[in-house]
C-alpha positions as CSV (number, residue, x, y, z in Angstrom):
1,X,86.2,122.7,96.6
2,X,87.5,119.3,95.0
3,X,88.4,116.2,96.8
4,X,91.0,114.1,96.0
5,X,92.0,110.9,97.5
6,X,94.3,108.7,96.0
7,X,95.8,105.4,97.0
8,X,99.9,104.6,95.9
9,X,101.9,101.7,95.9
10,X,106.0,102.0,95.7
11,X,107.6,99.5,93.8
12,X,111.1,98.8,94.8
13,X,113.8,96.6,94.6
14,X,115.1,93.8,97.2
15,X,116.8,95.9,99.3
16,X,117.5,98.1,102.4
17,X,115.7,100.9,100.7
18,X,112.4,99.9,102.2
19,X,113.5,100.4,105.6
20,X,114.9,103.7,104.7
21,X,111.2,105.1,102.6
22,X,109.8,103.8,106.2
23,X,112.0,106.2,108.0
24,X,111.4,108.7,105.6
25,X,107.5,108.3,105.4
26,X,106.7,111.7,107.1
27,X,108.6,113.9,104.9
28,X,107.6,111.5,101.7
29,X,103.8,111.8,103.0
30,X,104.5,115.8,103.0
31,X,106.2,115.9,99.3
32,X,103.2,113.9,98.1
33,X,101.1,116.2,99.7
34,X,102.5,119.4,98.4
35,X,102.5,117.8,94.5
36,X,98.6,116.7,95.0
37,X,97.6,120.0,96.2
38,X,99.1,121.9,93.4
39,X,97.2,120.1,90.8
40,X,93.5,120.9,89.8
41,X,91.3,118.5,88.9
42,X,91.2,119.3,85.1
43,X,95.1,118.7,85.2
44,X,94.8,115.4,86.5
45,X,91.5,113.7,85.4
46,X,93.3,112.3,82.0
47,X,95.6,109.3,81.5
48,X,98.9,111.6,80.7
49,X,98.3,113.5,83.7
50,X,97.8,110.8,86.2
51,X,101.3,109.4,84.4
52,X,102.9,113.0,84.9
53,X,101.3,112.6,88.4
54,X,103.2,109.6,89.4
55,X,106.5,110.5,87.7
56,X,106.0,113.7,89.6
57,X,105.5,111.5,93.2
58,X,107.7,109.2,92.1
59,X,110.9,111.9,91.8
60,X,109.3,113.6,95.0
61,X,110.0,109.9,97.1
62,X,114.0,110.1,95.1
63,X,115.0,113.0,96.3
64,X,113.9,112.3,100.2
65,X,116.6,109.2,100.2
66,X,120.0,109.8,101.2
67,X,121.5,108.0,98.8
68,X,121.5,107.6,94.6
69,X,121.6,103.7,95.3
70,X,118.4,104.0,97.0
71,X,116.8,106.4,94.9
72,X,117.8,103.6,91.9
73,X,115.8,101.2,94.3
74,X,112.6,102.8,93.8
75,X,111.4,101.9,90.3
76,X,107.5,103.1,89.8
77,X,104.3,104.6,91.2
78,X,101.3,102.9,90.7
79,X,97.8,104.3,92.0
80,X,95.9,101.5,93.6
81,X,92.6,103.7,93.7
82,X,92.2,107.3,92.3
83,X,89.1,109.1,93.1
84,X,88.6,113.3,92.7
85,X,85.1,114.4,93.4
């Protein structure tokens, strides 16, 4: 089998919506989970597909905040570290 570990940073804007992605951490950290465990390796190991990857993560993190205003607060995905083996 393939390992895949991969470290994320959220950017956001200055506002409650921090508070709210903390609240909603476990069912983010699921979403995430579900969209890296779909992909294979081959998928994934290019530049397009890591940017598909994190517009994928990115959407996942929208659609687990109540609210459109918050899910405007959350602007990008960036992988801090991005290892598959």
């Amino acid at each position: 089998g393939h390992y895949l570990q991969v470290g994320l940073t959220v950017k956001i804007r200055e506002t409650p919506v921090a508070a709210e992605i903390k609240k909603q951490m476990p069912e983010i950290r699921n979403r995430i989970l579900m969209v890296l465990s779909s992909k294979k390796p081959a998928q994934i190991s290019n530049t397009v597909g890591k940017q598909q990857l994190s517009q994928e993560i990115l959407n996942e993190i929208k659609q687990s905040l109540s609210s459109e205003e918050f899910q405007e607060d959350v602007l990008d995905v960036l992988f801090t570290s991005f290892v598959i083996q």
